[in-house]
C-alpha positions as CSV (number, residue, x, y, z in Angstrom):
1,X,-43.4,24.3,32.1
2,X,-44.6,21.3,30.1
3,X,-43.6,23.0,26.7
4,X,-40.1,24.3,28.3
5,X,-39.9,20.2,28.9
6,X,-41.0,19.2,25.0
7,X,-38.6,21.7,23.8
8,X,-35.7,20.2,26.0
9,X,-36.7,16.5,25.1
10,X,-37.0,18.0,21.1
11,X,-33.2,19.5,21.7
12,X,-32.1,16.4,23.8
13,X,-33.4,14.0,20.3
14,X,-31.1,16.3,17.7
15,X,-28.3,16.3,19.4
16,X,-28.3,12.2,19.8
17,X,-29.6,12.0,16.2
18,X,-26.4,11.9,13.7
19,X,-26.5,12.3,10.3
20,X,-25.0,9.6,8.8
21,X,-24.0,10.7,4.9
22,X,-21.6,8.9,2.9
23,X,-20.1,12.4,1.7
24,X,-18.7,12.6,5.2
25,X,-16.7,9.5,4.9
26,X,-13.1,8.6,3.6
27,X,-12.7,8.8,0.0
28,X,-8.7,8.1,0.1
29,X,-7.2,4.7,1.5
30,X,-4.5,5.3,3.5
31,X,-1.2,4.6,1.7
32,X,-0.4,1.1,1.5
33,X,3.5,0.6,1.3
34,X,5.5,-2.0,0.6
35,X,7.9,-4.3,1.6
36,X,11.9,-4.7,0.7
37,X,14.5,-7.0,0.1
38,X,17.6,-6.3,2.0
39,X,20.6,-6.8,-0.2
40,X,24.2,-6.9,1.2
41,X,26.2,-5.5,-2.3
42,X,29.4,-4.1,-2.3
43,X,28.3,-1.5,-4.6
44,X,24.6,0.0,-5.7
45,X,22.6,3.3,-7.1
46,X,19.5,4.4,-6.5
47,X,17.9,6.1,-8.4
48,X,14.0,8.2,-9.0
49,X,14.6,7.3,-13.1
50,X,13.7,4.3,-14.5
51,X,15.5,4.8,-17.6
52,X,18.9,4.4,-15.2
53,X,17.9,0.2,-15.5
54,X,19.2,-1.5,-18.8
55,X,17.0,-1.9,-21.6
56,X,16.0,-5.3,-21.4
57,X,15.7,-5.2,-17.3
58,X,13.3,-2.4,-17.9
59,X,11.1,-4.6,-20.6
60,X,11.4,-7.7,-17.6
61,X,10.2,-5.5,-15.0
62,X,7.3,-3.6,-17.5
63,X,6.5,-7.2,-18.7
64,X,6.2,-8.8,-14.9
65,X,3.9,-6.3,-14.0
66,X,1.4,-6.0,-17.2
67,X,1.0,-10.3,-16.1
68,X,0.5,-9.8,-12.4
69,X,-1.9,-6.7,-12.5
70,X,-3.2,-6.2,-15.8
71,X,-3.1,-3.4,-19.0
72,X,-5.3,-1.3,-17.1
73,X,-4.0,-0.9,-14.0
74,X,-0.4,-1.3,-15.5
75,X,-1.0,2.0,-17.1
76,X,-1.7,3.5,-13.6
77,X,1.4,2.6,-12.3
78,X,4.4,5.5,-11.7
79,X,7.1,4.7,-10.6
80,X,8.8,6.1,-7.6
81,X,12.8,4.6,-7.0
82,X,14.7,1.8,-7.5
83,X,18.1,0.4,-6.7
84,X,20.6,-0.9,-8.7
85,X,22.7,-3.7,-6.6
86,X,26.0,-5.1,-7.9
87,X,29.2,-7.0,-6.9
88,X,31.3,-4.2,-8.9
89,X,31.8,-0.5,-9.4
90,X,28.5,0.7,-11.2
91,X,28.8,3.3,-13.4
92,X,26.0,5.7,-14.2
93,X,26.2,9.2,-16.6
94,X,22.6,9.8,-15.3
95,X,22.6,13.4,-13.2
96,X,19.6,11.9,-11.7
97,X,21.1,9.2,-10.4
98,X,22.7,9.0,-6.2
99,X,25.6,6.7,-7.6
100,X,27.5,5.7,-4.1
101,X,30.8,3.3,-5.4
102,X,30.6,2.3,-1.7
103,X,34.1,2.5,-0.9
104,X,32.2,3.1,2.5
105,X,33.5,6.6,4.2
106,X,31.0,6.3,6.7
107,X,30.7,2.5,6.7
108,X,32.7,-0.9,6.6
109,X,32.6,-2.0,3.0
110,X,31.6,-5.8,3.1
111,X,34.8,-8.4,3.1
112,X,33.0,-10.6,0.5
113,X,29.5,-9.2,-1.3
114,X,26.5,-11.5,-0.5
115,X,26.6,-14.3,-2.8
116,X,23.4,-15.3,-2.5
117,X,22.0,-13.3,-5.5
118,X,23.2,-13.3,-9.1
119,X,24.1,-9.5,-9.3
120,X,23.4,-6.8,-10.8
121,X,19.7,-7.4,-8.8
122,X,17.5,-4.5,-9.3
123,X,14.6,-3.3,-7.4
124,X,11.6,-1.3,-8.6
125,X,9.0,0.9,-6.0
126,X,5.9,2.0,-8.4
127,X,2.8,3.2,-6.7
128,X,-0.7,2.4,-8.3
129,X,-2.7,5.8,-8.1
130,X,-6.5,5.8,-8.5
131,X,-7.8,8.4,-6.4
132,X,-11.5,8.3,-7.9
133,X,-11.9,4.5,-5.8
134,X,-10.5,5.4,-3.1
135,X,-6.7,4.4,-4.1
136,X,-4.6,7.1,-2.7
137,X,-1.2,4.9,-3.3
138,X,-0.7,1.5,-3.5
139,X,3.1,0.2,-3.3
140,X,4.2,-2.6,-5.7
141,X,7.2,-3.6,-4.9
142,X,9.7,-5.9,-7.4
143,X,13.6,-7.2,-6.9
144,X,14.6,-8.7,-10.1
145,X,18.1,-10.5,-10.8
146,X,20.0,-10.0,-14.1
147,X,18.1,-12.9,-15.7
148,X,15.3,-11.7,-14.5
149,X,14.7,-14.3,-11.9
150,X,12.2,-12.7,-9.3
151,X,13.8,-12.8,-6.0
152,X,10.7,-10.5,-4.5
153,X,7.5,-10.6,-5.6
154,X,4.6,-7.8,-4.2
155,X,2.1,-9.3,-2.0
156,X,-0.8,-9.2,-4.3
157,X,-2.9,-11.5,-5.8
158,X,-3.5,-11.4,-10.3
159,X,-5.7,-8.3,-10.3
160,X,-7.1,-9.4,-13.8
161,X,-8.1,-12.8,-12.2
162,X,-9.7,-12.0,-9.1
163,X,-11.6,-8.6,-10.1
164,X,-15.3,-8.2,-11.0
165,X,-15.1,-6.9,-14.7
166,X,-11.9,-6.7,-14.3
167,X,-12.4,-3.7,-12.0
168,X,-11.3,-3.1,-8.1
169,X,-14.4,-2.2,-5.9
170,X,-14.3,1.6,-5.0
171,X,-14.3,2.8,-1.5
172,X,-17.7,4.3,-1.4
173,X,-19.1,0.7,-1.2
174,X,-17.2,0.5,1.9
175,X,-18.4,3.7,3.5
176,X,-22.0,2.4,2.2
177,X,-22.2,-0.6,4.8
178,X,-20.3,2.1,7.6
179,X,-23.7,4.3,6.9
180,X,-26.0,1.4,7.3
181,X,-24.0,0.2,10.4
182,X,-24.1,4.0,11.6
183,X,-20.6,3.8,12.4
184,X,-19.5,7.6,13.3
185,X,-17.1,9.0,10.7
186,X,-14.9,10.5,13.7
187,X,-11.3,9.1,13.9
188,X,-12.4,6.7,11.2
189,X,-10.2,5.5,8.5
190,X,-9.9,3.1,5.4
191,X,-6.6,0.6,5.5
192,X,-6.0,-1.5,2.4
193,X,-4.4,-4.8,3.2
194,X,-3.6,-8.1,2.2
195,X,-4.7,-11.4,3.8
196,X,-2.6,-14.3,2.5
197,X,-5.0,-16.6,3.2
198,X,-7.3,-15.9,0.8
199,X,-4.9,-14.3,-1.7
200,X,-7.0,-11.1,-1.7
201,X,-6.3,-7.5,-1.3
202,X,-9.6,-5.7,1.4
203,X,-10.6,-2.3,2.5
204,X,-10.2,-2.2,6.4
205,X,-12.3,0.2,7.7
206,X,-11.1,1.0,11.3
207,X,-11.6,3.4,14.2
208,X,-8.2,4.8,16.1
209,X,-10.1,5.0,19.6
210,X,-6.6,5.7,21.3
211,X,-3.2,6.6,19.3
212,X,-0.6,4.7,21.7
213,X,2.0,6.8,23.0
214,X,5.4,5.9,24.8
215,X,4.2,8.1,28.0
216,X,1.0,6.5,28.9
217,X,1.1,2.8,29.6
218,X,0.4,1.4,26.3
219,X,2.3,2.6,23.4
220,X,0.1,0.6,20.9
221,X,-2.3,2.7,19.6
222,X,-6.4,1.0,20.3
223,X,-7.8,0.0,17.1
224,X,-11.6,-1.2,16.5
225,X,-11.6,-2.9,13.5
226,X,-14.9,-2.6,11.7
227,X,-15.6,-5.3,8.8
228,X,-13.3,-6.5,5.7
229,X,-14.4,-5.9,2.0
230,X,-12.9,-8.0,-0.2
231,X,-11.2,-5.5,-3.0
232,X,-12.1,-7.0,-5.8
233,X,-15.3,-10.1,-5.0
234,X,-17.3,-7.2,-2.7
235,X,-17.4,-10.3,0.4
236,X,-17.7,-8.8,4.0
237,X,-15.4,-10.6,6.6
238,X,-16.4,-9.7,10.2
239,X,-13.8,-9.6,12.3
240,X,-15.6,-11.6,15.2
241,X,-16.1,-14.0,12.7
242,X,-13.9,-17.4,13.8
């Protein structure tokens, strides 16, 4: 009887006792996507070629991102779609291209075109890709004017400034602290996001304890929210911390 009780405390121990490996942790961010500027143009493409934007648009745009995040993560970058919005009929011999001349079938064509912006404005959506740190896709998001005035900027601070040797810290330091905290690996995932406050890019490790749904009385999903790893400086911010 005693040994029948050893055996059932030995059981009782292993089943309690998790095995906390970093293998068994996220090695891909969620995707981080970005934000848009809402343009009210008579007429606009959109397109999935960059070589639809002039020439010297396209040197702008190539030349505003090689400042803000650096040759080597400029190289990363691939770009995903962009719109072409204008004041008058746009022409495009690109078979790539959705060309819309918005006389608006479907929808009222605008009296008077927003004359806010100085037209053609063009918008850019390239992703930054580096799966071996964790970077699944990263959005970086541009609206440029014909001048190439900014009129959007992506949320992100000067890579090339802020990292450590110029490189962004990869994920696995993050699921390092989660194995030292023993925080279980179950409904666990990696955010990244950006605090404007201190002009920084962090991994978010967070646990989904309850998904939200429109049929149970809260439809906001339950969220604990772990720590904060500054992307590119390593520094931990708790989240209790004030």
């Amino acid at each position: 009887m005693r040994n029948l009780i050893k055996i059932i405390i030995f059981l009782l121990i292993l089943i309690s006792c998790k095995n906390y490996s970093i293998e068994e942790y996220p090695k891909l961010a969620v995707v981080k996507t970005g934000t848009y500027e809402h343009i009210e143009s008579c007429y606009f493409i959109e397109t999935n070629d960059f070589n639809v934007f002039p020439q010297n648009i396209k040197d702008s745009i190539e030349n505003y991102y090689r400042k803000r995040i650096g040759e080597p993560y400029f190289k990363k970058l691939k770009f995903d779609f962009g719109y072409i919005d204008s004041d008058k009929p746009i022409k495009s011999s690109n078979k790539n291209s959705k060309i819309d001349s918005l006389l608006f079938d479907y929808w009222e064509k605008p009296e008077v075109c927003d004359s806010t912006y100085t037209y053609p404005v063009y918008t850019t959506a390239f992703n930054i890709e580096i799966p071996e740190i964790g970077i699944k896709k990263l959005a970086v998001n541009l609206v440029m004017d014909k001048n190439g005035k900014i009129i959007k900027d992506f949320q992100y601070p000067n890579f090339e400034n802020y990292a450590v040797n110029k490189k962004i810290i990869p994920i696995d330091s993050v699921n390092s602290i989660l194995v030292k905290r023993k925080v279980s690996n179950d409904k666990l995932i990696v955010a990244i996001e950006y605090d404007e406050k201190t002009n920084s890019l962090f991994w978010i490790p967070k646990t989904i304890v309850s998904p939200g749904s429109i049929a149970v009385p809260s439809c906001f999903p339950e969220i604990d929210y772990h720590f904060g790893m500054n992307m590119f400086t390593g520094e931990i911010k708790e989240f209790n911390e004030k």
